[in-house]
C-alpha positions as CSV (number, residue, x, y, z in Angstrom):
1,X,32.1,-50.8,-68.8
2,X,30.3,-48.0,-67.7
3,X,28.5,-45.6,-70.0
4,X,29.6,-42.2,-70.6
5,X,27.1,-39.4,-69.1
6,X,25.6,-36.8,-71.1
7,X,27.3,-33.9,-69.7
8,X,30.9,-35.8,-70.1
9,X,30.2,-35.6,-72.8
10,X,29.6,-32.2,-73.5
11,X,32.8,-31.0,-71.9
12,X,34.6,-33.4,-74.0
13,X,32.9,-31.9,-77.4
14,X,33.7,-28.4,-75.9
15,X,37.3,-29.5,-75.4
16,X,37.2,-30.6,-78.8
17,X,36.0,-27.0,-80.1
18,X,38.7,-25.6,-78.2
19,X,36.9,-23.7,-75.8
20,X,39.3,-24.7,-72.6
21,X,42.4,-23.8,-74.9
22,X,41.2,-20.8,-77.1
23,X,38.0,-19.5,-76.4
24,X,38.0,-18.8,-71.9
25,X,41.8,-17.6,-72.2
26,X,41.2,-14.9,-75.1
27,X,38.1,-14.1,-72.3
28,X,40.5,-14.4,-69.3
29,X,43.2,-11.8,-71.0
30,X,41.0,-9.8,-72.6
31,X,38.7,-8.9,-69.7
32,X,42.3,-7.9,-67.6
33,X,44.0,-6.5,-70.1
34,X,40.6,-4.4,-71.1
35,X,39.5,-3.6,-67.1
36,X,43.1,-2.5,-66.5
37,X,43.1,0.1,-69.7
38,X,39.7,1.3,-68.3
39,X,40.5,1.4,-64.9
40,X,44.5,3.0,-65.1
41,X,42.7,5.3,-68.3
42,X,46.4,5.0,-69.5
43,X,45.3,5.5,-73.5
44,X,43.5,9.3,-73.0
45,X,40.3,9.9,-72.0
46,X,38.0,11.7,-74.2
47,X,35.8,15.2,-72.9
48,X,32.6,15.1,-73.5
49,X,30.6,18.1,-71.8
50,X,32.3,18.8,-69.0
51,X,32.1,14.7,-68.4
52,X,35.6,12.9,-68.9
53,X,35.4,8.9,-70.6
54,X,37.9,6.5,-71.5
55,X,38.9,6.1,-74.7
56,X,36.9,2.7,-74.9
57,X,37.5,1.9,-78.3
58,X,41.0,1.8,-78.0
59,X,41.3,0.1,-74.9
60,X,39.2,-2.4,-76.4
61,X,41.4,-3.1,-79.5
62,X,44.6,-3.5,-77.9
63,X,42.8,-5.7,-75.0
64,X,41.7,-7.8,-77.9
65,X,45.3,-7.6,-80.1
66,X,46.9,-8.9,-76.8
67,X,44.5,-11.7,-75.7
68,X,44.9,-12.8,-79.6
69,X,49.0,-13.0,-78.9
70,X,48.2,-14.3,-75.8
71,X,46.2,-17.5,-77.0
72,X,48.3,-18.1,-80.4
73,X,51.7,-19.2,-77.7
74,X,50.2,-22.5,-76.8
75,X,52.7,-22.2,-73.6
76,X,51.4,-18.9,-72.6
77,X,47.6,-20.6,-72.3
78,X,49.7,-23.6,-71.1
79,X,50.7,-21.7,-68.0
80,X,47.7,-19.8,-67.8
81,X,45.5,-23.0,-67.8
82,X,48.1,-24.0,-64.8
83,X,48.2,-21.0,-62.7
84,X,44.2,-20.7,-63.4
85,X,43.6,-24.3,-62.4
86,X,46.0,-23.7,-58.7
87,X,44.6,-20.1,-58.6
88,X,41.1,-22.0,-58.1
89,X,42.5,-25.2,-55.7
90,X,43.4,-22.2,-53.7
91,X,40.2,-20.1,-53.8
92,X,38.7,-23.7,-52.5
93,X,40.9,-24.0,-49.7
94,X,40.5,-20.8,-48.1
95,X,36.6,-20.9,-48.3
96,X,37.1,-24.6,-47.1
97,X,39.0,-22.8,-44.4
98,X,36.7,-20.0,-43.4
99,X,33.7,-22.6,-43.4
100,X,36.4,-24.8,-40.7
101,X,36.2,-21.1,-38.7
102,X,32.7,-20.4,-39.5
103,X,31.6,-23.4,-37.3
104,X,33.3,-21.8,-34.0
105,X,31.5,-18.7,-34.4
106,X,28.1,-17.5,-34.4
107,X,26.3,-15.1,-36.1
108,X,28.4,-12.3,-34.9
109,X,31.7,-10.6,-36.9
110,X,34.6,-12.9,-37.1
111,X,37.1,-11.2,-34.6
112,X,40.4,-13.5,-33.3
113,X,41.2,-11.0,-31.2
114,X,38.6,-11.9,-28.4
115,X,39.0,-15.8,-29.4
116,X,40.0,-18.2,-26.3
117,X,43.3,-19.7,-26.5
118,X,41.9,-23.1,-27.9
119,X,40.0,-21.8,-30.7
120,X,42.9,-20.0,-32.4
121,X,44.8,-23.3,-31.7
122,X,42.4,-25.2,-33.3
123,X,42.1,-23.1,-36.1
124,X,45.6,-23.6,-37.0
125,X,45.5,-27.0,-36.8
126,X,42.4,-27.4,-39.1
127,X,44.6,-24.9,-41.4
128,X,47.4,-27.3,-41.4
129,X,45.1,-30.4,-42.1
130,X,43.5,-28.6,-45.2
131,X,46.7,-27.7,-46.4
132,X,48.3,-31.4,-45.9
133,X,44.7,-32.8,-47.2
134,X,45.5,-30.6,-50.6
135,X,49.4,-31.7,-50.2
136,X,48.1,-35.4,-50.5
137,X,45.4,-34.8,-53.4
138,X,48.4,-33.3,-55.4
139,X,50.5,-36.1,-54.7
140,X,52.8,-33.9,-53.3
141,X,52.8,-34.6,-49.6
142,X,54.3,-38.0,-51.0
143,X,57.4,-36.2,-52.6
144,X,58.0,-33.7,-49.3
145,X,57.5,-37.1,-46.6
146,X,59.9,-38.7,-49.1
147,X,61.9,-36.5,-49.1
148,X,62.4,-36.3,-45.1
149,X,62.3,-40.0,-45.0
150,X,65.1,-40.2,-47.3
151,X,67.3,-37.6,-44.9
152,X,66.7,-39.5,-41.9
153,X,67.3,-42.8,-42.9
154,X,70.7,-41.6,-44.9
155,X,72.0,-40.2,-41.8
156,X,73.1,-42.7,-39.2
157,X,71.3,-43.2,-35.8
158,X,74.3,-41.0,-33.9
159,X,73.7,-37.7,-36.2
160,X,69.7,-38.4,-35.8
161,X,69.8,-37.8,-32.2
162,X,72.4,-35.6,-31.7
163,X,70.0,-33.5,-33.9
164,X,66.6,-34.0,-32.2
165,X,68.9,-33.3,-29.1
166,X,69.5,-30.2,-30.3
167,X,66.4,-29.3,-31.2
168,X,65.1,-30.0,-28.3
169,X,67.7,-27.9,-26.2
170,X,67.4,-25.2,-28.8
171,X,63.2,-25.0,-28.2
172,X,63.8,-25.5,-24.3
173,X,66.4,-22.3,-23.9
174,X,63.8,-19.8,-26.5
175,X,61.1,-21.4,-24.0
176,X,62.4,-20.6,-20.7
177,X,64.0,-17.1,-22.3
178,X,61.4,-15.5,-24.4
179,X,59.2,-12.7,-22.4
180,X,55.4,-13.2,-23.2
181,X,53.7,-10.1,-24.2
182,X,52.4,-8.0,-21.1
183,X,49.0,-6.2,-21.6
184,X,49.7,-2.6,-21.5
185,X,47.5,-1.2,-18.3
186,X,46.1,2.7,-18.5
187,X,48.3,4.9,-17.1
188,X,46.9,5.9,-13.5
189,X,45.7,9.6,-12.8
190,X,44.5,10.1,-16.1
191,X,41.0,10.8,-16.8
């Protein structure tokens, strides 16, 4: 059996204080419950030679009356531990995204507008492998191909192509019918 490193061992003694469950949500609520009160100055503010300030005192005590409600509901730092811990799995997949982008480009401002065809194309597709690659690491992509797999295989092979028939009729007609955009061309004998 392996042996425990130090620093697993020093979250595991800080999850023991309580710092994951007490300590960064009263941080969390009090620091948006305080920045909003300063920000929205919806307490007062206070005149001081001809200079206006919030009423920092006060925003402070009811930022920190609220983060101490906040933390004594173990479901409200339940869900906040939850949304916190997705809020971050997203923050990683759109820098994981813009790193994916990053490598078609060069040091010049990121513009899609000017992009060929094939980069936006493949830009989507690495947007749709990050998202299936985090789909899979939450053991969701499992429930959603499941899911589909269970549809197709309780219908019967007759309803199964009579719907991928459709389908493909249905994407053939908006094909041939739908007018691309036309670049709009300056109007002639204007200068």
């Amino acid at each position: 059996m392996a042996e425990e490193s130090v620093f697993r061992t020093a979250i595991g003694f800080l999850d023991k204080l309580g710092v994951y469950d007490i300590i960064l949500p009263f941080l969390l609520v009090f620091t948006l419950v305080f920045a909003i009160l300063e920000k929205t100055k919806i307490l007062g503010v206070e005149k001081v030679k001809d200079q206006e300030y919030t009423k920092k005192n006060i925003n402070a005590m009811v930022a920190f009356v609220t983060a101490f409600l906040v933390i004594a509901s173990t479901q409200l730092v339940a869900v906040i531990n939850s949304v916190m811990a997705n809020v971050v799995l997203l923050l990683v997949l759109s820098i994981c995204f813009l790193m994916l982008v990053g490598s078609f480009y060069s040091d010049k401002e990121f513009s899609l507008e000017n992009s060929p065809k094939w980069v936006k194309f493949l830009m989507v597709f690495m947007f749709i492998g990050i998202i299936l690659i985090f789909l899979n690491a939450l053991d969701w992509l499992e429930t959603v191909f499941g899911a589909v797999f269970l549809l197709f295989t309780s219908l019967d092979a007759e309803w199964a192509a009579t719907t991928l028939f459709l389908l493909i009729i249905i994407g053939f007609i908006w094909y041939v019918t739908h007018e691309p955009k036309r670049a709009s061309k300056p109007e002639e004998g204007k200068k």
